[in-house]
C-alpha positions in Angstrom: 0.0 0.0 0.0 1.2 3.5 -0.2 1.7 6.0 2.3 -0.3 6.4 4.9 -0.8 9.8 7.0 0.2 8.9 10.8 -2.1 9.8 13.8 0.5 12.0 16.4 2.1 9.7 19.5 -0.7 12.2 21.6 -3.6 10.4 19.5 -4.3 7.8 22.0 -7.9 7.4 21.5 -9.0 8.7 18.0 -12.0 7.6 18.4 -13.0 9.3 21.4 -13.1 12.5 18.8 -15.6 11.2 16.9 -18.8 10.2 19.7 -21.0 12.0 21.5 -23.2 10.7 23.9 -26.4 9.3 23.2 -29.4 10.3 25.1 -30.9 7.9 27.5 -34.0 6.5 27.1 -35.6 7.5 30.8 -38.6 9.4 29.4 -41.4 8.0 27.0 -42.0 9.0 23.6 -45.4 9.5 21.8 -45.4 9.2 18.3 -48.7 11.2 17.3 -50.4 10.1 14.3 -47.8 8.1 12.4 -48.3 6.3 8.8 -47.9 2.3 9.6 -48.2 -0.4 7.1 -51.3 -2.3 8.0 -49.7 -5.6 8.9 -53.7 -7.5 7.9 -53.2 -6.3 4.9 -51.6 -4.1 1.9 -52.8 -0.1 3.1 -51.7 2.0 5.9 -53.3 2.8 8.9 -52.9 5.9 11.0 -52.1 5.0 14.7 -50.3 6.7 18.4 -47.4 4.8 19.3 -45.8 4.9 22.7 -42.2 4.2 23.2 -41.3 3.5 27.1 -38.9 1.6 28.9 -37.2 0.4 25.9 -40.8 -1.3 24.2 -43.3 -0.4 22.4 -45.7 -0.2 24.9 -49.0 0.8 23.0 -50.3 1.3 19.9 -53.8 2.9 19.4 -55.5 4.5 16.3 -54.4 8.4 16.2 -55.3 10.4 18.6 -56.5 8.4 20.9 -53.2 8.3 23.4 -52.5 11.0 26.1 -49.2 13.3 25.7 -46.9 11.7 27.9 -46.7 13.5 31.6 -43.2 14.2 33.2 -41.2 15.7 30.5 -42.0 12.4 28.2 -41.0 13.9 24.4 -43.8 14.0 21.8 -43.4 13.8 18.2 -46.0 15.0 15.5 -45.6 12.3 12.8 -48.6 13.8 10.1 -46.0 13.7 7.7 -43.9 10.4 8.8 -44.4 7.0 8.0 -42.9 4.2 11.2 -41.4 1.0 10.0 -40.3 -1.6 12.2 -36.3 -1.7 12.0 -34.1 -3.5 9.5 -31.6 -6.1 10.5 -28.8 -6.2 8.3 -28.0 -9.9 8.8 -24.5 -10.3 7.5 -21.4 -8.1 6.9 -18.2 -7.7 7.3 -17.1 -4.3 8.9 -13.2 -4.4 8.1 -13.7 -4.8 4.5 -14.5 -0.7 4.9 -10.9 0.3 3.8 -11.1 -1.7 0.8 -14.2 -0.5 -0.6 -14.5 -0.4 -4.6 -10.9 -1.1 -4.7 -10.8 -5.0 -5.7 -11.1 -5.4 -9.7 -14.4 -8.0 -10.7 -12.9 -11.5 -9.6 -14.6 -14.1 -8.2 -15.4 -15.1 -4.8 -12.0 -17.4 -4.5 -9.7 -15.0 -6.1 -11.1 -12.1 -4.4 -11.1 -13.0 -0.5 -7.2 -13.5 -1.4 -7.2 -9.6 -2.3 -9.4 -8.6 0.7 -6.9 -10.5 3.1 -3.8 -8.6 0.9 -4.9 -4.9 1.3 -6.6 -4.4 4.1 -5.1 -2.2 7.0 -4.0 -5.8 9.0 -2.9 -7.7 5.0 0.5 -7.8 3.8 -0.2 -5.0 1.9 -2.0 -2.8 4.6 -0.9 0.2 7.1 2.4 -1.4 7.8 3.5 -3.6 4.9 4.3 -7.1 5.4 4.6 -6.4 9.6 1.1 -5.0 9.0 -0.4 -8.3 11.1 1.5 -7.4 14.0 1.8 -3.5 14.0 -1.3 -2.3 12.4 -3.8 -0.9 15.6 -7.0 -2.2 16.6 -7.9 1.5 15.6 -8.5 0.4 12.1 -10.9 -2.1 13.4 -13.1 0.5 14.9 -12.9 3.1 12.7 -14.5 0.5 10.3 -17.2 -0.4 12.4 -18.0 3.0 13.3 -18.3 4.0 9.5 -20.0 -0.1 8.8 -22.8 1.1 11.8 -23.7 4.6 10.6 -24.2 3.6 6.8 -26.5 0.5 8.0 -28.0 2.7 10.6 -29.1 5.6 8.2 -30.1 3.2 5.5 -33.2 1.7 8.2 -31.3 -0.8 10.2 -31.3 -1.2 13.8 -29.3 -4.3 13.8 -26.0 -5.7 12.0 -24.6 -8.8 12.2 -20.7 -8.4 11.9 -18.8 -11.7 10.9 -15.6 -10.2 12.1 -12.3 -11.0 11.8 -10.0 -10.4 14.7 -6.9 -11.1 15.4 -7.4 -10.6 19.7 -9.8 -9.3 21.6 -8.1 -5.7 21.6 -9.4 -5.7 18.1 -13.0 -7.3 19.6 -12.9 -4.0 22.0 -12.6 -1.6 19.4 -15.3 -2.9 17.2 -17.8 -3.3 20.0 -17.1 0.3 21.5 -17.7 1.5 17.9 -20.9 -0.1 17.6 -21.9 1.3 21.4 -21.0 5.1 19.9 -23.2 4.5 17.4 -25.9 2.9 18.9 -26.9 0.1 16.4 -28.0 -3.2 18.1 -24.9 -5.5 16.8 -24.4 -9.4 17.1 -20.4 -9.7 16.7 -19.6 -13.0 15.4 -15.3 -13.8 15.3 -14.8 -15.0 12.3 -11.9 -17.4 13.2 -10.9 -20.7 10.9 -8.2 -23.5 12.0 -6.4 -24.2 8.9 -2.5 -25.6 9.3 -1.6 -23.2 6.2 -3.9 -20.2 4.9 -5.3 -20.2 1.5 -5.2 -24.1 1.2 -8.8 -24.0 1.6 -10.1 -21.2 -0.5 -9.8 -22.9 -3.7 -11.5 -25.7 -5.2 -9.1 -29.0 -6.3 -8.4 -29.7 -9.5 -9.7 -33.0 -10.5 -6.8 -33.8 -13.0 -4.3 -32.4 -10.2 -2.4 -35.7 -10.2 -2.2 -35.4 -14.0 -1.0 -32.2 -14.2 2.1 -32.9 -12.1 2.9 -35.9 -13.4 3.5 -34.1 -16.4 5.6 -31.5 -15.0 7.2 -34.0 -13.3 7.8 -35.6 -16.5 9.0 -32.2 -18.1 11.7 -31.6 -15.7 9.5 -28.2 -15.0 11.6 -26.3 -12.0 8.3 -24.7 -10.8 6.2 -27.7 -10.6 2.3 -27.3 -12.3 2.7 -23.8 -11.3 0.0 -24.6 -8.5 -0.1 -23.9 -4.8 1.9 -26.0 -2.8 5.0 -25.3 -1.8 7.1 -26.8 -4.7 4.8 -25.5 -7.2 2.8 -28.3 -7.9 -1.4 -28.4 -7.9 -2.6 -29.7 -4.6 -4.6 -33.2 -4.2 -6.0 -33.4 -1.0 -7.7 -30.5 1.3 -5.5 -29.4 3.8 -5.5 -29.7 6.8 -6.2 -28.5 10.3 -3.8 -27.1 13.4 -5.1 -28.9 17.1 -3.2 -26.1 18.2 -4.7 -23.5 16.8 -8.1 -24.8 17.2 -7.7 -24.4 21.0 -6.6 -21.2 20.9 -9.1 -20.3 18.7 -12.1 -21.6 20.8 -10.5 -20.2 23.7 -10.4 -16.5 21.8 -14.2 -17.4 21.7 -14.8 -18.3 25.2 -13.0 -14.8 26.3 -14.7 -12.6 23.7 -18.1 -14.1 25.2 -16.4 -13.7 29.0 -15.8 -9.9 28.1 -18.2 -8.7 25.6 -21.5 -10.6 25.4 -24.0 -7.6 26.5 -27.1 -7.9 25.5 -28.7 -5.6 28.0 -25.8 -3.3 26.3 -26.8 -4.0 23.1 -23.6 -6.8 21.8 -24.5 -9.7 21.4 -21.3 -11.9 20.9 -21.9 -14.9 18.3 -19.7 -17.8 17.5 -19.1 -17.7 13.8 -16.6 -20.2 12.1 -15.6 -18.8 8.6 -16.4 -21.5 6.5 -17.2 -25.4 7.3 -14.4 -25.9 4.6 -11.7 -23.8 6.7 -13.1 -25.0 10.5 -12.1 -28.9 11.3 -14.9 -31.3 12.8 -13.4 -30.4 16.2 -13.5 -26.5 15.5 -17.5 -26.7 14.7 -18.6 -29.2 17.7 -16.4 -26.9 20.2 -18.3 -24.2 18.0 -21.7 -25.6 19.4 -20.7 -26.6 22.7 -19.5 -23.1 23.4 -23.3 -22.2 22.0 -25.0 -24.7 24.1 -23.0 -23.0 27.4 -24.2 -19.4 27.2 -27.0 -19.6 24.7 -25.8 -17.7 21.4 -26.8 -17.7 18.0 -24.1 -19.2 15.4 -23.1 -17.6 11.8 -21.5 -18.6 9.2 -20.7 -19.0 5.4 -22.6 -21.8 3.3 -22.7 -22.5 -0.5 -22.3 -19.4 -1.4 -20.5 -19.8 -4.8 -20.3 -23.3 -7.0 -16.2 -23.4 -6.4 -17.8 -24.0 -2.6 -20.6 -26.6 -3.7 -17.7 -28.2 -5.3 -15.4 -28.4 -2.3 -18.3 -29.7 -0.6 -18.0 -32.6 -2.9 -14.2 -32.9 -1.7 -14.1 -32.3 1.6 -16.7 -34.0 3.1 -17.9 -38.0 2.7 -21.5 -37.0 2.6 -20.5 -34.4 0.1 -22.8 -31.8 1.8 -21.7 -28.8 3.5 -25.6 -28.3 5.0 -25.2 -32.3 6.1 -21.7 -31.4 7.7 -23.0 -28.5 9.9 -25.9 -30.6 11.1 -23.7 -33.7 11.7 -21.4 -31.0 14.0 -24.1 -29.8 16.1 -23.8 -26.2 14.9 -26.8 -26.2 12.1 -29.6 -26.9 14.8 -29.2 -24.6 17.7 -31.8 -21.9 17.7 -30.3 -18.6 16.1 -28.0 -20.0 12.9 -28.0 -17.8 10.2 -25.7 -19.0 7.1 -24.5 -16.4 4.6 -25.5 -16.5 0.5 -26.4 -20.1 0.3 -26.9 -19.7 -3.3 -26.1 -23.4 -3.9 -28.3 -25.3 -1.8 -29.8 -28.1 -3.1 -33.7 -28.7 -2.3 -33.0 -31.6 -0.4 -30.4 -29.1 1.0 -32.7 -26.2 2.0 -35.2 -28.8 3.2 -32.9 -29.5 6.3 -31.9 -26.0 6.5 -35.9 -25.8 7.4 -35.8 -28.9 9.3 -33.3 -27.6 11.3 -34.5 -24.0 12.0 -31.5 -22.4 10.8 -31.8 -19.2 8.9 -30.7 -17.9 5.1 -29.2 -14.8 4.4 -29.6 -13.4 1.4 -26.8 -11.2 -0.4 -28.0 -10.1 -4.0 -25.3 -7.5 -4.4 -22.6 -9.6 -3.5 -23.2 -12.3 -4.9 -23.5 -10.3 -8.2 -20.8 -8.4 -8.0 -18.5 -11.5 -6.9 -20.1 -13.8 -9.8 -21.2 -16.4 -6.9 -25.1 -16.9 -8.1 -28.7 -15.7 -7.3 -30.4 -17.8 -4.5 -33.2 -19.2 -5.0 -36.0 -17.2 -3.7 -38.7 -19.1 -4.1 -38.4 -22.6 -3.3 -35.9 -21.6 -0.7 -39.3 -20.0 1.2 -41.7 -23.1 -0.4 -39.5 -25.6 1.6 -39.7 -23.3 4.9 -36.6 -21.6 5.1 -36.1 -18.3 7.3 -34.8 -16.1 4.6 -33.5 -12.5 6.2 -31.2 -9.9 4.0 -27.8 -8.9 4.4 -25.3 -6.1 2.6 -22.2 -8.3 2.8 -19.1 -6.8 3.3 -18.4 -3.3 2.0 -15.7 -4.8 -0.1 -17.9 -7.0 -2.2 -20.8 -4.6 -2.1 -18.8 -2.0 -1.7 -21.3 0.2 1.1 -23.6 -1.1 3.4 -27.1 1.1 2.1 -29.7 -1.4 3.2 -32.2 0.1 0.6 -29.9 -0.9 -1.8 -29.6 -4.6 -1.1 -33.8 -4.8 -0.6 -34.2 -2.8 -3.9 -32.0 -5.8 -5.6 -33.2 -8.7 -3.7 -37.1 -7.5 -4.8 -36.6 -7.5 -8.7 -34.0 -9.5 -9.0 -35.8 -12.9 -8.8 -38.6 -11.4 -11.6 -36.1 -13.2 -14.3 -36.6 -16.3 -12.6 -40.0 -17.1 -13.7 -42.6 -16.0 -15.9 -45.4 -16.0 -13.0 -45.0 -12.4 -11.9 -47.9 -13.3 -9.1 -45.0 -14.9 -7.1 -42.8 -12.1 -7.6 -42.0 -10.6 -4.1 -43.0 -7.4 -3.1 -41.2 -4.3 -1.9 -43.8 -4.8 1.3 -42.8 -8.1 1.3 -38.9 -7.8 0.8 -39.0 -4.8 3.8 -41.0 -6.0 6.3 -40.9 -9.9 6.2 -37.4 -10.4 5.0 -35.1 -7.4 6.6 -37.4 -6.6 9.5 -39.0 -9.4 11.3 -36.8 -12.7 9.3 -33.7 -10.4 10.4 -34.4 -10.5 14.1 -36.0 -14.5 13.4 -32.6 -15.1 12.1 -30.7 -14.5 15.4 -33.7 -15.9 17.7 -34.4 -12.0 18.7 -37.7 -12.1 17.1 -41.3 -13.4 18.4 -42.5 -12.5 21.8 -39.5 -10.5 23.0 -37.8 -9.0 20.0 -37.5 -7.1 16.9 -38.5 -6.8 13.8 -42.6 -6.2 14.0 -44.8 -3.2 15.1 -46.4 -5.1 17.4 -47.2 -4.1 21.2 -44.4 -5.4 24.0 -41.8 -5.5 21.3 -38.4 -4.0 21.7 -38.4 -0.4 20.6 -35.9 -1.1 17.2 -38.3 1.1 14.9 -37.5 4.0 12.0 -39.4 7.4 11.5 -39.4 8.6 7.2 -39.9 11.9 6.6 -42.6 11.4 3.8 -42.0 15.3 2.7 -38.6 14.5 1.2 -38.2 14.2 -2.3 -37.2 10.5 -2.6 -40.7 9.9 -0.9 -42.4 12.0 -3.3 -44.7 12.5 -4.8 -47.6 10.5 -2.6 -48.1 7.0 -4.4 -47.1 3.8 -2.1 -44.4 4.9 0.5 -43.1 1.3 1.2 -42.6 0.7 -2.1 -41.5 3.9 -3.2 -38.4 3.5 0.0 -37.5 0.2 -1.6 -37.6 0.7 -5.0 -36.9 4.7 -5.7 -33.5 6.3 -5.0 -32.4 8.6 -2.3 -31.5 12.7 -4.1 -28.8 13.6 -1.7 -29.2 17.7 -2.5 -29.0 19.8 1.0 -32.2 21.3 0.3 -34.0 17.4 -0.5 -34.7 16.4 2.9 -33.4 13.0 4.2 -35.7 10.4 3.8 -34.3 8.7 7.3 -35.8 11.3 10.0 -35.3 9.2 13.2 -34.3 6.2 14.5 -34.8 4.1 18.4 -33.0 1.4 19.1 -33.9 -0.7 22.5 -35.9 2.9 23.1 -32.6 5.4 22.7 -32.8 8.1 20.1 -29.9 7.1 17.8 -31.1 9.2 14.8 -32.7 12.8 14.8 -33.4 15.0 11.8 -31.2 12.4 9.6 -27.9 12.5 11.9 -27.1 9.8 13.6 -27.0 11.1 17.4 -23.8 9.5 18.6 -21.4 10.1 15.9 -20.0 13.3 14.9 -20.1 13.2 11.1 -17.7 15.4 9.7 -15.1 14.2 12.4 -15.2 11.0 11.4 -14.8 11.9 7.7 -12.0 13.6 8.7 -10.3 10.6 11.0 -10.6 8.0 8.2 -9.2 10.7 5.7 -5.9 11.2 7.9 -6.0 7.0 8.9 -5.8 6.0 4.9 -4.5 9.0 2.8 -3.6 7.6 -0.3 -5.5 7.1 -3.7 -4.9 3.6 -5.8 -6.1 2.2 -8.9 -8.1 -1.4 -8.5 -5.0 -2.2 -11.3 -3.1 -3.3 -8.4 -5.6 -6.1 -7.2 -4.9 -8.6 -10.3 -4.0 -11.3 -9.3 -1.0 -12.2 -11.4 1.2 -9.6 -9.2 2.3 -12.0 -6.3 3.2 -15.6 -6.3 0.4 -16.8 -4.0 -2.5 -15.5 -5.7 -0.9 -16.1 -9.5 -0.8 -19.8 -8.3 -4.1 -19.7 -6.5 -5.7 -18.8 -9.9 -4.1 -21.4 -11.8 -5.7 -23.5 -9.9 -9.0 -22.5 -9.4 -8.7 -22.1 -13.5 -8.0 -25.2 -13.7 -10.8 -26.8 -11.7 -13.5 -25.1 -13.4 -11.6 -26.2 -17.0 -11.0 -22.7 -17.9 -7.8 -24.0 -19.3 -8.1 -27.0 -21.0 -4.5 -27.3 -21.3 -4.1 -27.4 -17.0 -7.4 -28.2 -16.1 -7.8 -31.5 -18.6 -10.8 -30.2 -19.6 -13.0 -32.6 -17.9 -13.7 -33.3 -14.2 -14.7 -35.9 -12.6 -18.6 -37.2 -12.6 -19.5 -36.3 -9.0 -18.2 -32.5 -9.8 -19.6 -31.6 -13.0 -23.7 -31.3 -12.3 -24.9 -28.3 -10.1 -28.3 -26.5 -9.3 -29.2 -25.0 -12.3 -30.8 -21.6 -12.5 -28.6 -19.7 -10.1 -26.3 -18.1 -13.1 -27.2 -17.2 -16.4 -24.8 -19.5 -17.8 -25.2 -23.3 -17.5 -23.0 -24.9 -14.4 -22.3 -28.4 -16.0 -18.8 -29.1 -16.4 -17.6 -31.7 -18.8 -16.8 -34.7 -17.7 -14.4 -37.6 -19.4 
């Protein structure tokens, strides 16, 4: 990476710079006359909502509730519509500083570019000691900027599948998230692979071909393949005992330390991948779940390079049959990422078991990965909730954006447009009440509905500004319009409670100094690059990895063979525009 601005030795908290306090939530709130979607139906209905004690305590048609007495705040809402809050249910907060910088690769070849440039890669603050020497700061700074774009895009909550190196960079991330008020579930994203990269990309089925004939050829760099003489690999690798203790012990502390709920931080155990977390990772994954009763998160199927490896990693050749056969895929609150490549029998157990679906339209379009299934996804039962991904494969985390996508995308998927979803439907089933489902904070006690005795995780829209005009369908109109950002448009986004607090007022988020926090991440990351430097023929590691994962997709026929083996060339069709099959000898 280039140059990077340094924050003076005095600097010690950054951070600190950048919050203000958020008001407490010790007097009610009336909300006088608010728009609500009528949840028996497709109108709106005009009701008096009071906010107290963190809940929404009562909802009665307008004007029929009292002002509140003892200096409880009212709020004319004529010309506002209340939604319930939206749960962004997966992202990865780090991937801030990398934003629109990776060139269109595929999901394989670009989490090698993510690991490279961010602040803690080999390319990052600090160049190749940047593992060691690059501060938690940047972890915090990220999550600071990953909260405030989720919050003023209509999300109360976030799920961060975070990676951390310690729980100094845990800290930083979970103070940010305080500052900004946003209800977060933290999930460590933490793998126990022996060597890293060995199980990003998919084998090669002709690997022992290919380096018998370099072998053969006398060639001094092997297949030109990953392994450490060159050649293509031709097993998985393998897993470090060691590590995997230390990593379930990083668990067990972050969830000693941090898990708050009353705070708003929910910690949440959340291996990376089932290909890159050994048997004994998941089940001590579980058991730590059991213990202290937390919700689990992880990455499933979200690309066919994984649906492959699921082929060649595990005996029953299912990554969905692997989870369950752990322990993790059952326990109330899993929620698995993308899942674009499930089969039905696949997405049946994913019912079955309770566990939740996140779906990731941008990301999985702008990474290549697939469209999920929709449809049959919610046919067979499945909790489907919404997510933004990281901001380095969607590249921002506007939550408007991702519901926007996930409602017309699926309209190419079949002719019937009456099962097209809805923008109603996409909002307030999907992000709102399956988002809160997804982590077991819906129902009774949680998020995610406009119900009375639910927790106080709502929005206000200012129906004046000019992305909500002029009057047709509001809910529709927030999902499917665009947002004018001119001073004089208004912000659509007028307020926002989460657990009761004020966290947004007149479009600012309450807690976060704006312009100060421009200015922080301006001075932490100073230089300009082009997304030139992101190919990955530039270092050996990722030059080799995409040999490979060329070669196992028959890209080449030359390395690849051509062909693959019968068990790897059929997958779920309809999830690309192009057809999956891969030849077979």
């Amino acid at each position: 990476m280039g140059n990077v601005t340094r924050l003076p030795a005095a600097a010690v908290d950054p951070m600190a710079s950048v919050i203000r306090p958020l008001r407490p939530a010790s007097k009610p709130t009336l909300l006088r006359n608010a728009l609500i979607p009528d949840s028996d139906g497709d109108g709106y209905l005009r009701r008096d909502v009071l906010i107290a004690d963190g809940l929404l305590v009562k909802i009665a048609p307008a004007g029929t509730l009292a002002t509140p007495r003892d200096g409880g705040r009212f709020v004319d809402c004529t010309h506002r519509m209340l939604l319930p809050g939206f749960f962004n249910a997966h992202t990865h907060s780090v991937q801030h500083w990398v934003r629109g910088l990776i060139m269109p690769l595929p999901l394989e070849l670009w989490v090698l570019q993510l690991i490279q440039h961010e602040p803690r890669g080999n390319g990052g603050w600090n160049g190749s000691e940047s593992f060691d020497k690059t501060p938690a700061l940047a972890v915090g700074v990220s999550a600071m900027l990953c909260g405030v774009e989720a919050l003023l895009s209509g999300c109360t909550a976030i799920m961060d599948h975070h990676y951390i190196r310690n729980c100094e960079d845990m800290a930083t991330a979970v103070a940010a998230y305080k500052a900004v008020g946003i209800r977060a579930f933290i999930a460590p994203m933490l793998d126990d692979d022996a060597e890293l990269y060995q199980n990003f990309i998919p084998l090669c089925s002709a690997a022992e071909e290919v380096n018998r004939r370099a072998h053969a050829a006398g060639c001094a760099c092997g297949s030109r393949g990953m392994r450490a003489d060159g050649n293509f690999r031709e097993r998985p690798g393998g897993s470090d005992a060691e590590k995997t203790k230390k990593q379930l012990a990083l668990w067990e502390e972050c969830v000693e330390r941090f898990h708050r709920p009353d705070e708003g931080i929910h910690v949440v155990i959340g291996p990376v991948t089932a290909y890159s977390a050994s048997l004994d990772m998941l089940r001590g994954a579980a058991d730590i779940r059991r213990r202290h009763g937390l919700a689990g998160h992880t990455h499933l199927l979200e690309t066919r390079a994984q649906a492959m490896m699921a082929h060649q990693h595990f005996p029953s050749g299912s990554a969905v049959s692997h989870l369950a056969e752990s322990g993790f895929l059952s326990l109330p609150g899993t929620s698995c990422a993308h899942a674009c490549w499930l089969t039905d029998d696949e997405a049946k157990l994913m019912a079955e078991s309770g566990a939740s679906v996140v779906h990731c339209p941008v990301s999985n379009l702008r990474l290549g990965s697939g469209v999920l299934p929709l449809s049959k996804f919610l046919e067979h039962g499945v909790n489907v909730a919404i997510g933004c991904d990281g901001a380095a494969s969607s590249d921002g985390q506007d939550m408007l954006e991702a519901l926007k996508l996930a409602t017309i995308i699926h309209t190419a998927s079949t002719p019937e447009y009456r099962s097209w979803p809805t923008a109603r439907f996409t909002a307030l089933t999907l992000a709102a009440r399956n988002g809160y489902r997804s982590v077991n904070f819906g129902g009774d006690a949680g998020g995610g509905e406009l119900l009375e005795g639910r927790v106080a995780d709502v929005t206000l829209w200012d129906l004046t500004a000019l992305s909500l005009l002029p009057r047709t369908d509001p809910l529709s109109l927030l999902v499917l319009g665009s947002r004018t950002q001119a001073p004089g448009a208004g912000s659509g986004l007028d307020s926002a409670w989460v657990d009761g607090v004020l966290t947004v007022e007149g479009g600012s988020p309450v807690g976060i100094d704006l312009p100060a926090l421009r200015a922080l991440i301006i001075i932490l990351q100073s230089d300009y690059r082009s997304t030139a430097v992101t190919d990955p023929s530039l270092l050996p590691h990722t030059a080799a990895a995409e040999v490979e994962y060329r070669a196992a997709f028959c890209l080449d026929a030359p390395d690849g063979g051509g062909t693959v083996t019968p068990e790897l060339a059929r997958y779920e069709q309809g999830r690309t525009l192009y057809d999956p099959t891969l030849p077979t000898a």
